[in-house]
C-alpha positions, 0 to 999 in steps of 0.5 A: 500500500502506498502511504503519501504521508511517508514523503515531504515532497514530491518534484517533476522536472520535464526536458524538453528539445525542439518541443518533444519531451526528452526525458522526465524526472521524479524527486520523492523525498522521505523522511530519511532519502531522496529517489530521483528516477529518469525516463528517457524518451527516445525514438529509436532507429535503424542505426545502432550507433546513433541510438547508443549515442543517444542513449549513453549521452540521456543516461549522463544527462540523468546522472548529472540531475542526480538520479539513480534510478534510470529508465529507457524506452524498448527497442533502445538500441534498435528499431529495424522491421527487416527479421534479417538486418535485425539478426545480422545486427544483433548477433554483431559484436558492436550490439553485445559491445554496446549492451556491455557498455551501458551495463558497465556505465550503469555500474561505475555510476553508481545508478540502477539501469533499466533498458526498457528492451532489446532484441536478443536473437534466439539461437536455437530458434534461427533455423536455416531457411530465413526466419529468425525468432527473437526475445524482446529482453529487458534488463535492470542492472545495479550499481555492484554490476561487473561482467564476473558478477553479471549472474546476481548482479543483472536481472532480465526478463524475455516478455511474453509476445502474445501473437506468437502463439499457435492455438489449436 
């Protein structure tokens, strides 16, 4: 249950560019702590480089008005319709270098990461006659993150697509 006496003060801070809403911060400050949160809004493309600059810029943006919670958007590295161009991207060492890096920017921070979603190629599900199957995987990653403790130290969740199903 959520008691509103527990807080002295609650703050939302909208960015802006060129008129469309950036990022939203939230300030709940209790008796004992303050929570920032950052929602990054982004409108994400084909090219994986653009997105992760745009990405990695909005989180030291965040950090710098003090949040340590971050949250961004699906598809945040990528928005590409083409099954294809979307294998061949995300099976690429640049897609797993970035997702890394964000991990990593998360731990050295200090803030709790949250990418809204990625695409992940299912191996297993990518058989040989063009049609490739993914998970739309969203991961939260704290502040203790290191590639060595990545098994306790990130969460992720592969969510349910609910017209990939056969019924009988």
């Amino acid at each position: 249950k959520f008691d509103r006496k527990h807080f002295a003060q609650t703050s939302v801070q909208v960015v802006t560019l060129g008129g469309k809403i950036m990022a939203a911060y939230l300030s709940e400050t209790t008796k004992t702590s303050t929570l920032t949160l950052a929602l990054i809004q982004m409108t994400s493309g084909k090219t994986l480089e653009k997105n992760f600059e745009f990405l990695s810029e909005q989180i030291d943006e965040a950090v710098k008005q003090g949040a340590t919670y971050i949250q961004s958007p699906e598809n945040s590295l990528l928005m590409e319709l083409n099954p294809k161009e979307v294998a061949r991207i995300t099976q690429s060492e640049a897609y797993k270098d970035a997702l890394q890096q964000l991990f990593l920017k998360a731990a050295a921070q200090k803030i709790w990461l949250h990418i809204g979603s990625a695409a992940v190629p299912l191996t297993n599900q990518n058989v040989g006659n063009g049609k490739f199957k993914f998970a739309n995987r969203s991961y939260l990653v704290g502040p203790d993150y290191s590639p060595t403790t990545a098994e306790t130290h990130s969460f992720f969740y592969d969510k349910i697509h609910m017209f990939d199903v056969t019924l009988p």
